[in-house]
C-alpha positions in Angstrom: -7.7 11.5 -7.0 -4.3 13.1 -7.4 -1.1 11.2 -7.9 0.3 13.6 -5.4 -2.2 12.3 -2.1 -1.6 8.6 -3.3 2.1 9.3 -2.5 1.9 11.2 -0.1 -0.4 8.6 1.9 2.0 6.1 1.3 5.1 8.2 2.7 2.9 8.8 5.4 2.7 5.0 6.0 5.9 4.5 5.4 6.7 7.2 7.7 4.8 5.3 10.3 6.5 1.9 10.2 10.1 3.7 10.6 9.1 5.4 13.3 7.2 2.7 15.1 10.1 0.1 14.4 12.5 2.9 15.3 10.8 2.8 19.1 11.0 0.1 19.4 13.9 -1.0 18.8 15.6 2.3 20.5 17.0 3.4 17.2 16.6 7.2 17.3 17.8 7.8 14.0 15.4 5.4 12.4 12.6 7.0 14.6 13.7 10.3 13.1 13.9 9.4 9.7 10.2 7.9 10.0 8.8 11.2 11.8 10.3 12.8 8.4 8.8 10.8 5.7 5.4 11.1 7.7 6.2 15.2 7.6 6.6 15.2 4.3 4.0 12.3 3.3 1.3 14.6 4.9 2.5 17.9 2.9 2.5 15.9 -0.5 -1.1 14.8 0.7 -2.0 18.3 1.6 -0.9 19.2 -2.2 -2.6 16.9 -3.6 -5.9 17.8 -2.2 -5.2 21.5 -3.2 -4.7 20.1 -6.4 -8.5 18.1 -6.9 -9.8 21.2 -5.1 -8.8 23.6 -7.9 -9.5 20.6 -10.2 -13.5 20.5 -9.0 -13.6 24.4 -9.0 -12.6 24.4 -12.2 -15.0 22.6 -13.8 -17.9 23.3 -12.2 
């Protein structure tokens, strides 16, 4: 597994609990920030699975 999906599911996480708390506790920035690092958790994800894709095709 690529570093890149490890971090990027963690942002993604992360992401999560910002915007969660952010509802909650009516801070709209927060909630922003947290829709953000979710964004840009699941594009680092995305890479990373591009990544082990080209990875498998290369050695088979």
């Amino acid at each position: 597994m690529d570093k890149d999906r490890i971090a990027g599911a963690g942002k993604q996480a992360a992401g999560a609990v910002k915007d969660t708390a952010g509802k909650v506790t009516g801070d709209k920035q927060l909630q922003t920030e947290g829709k953000a690092d979710k964004a840009e958790g699941k594009v680092q994800n995305t890479f990373g699975k591009a990544k082990d894709a080209l990875k498998d095709a290369t050695k088979g």
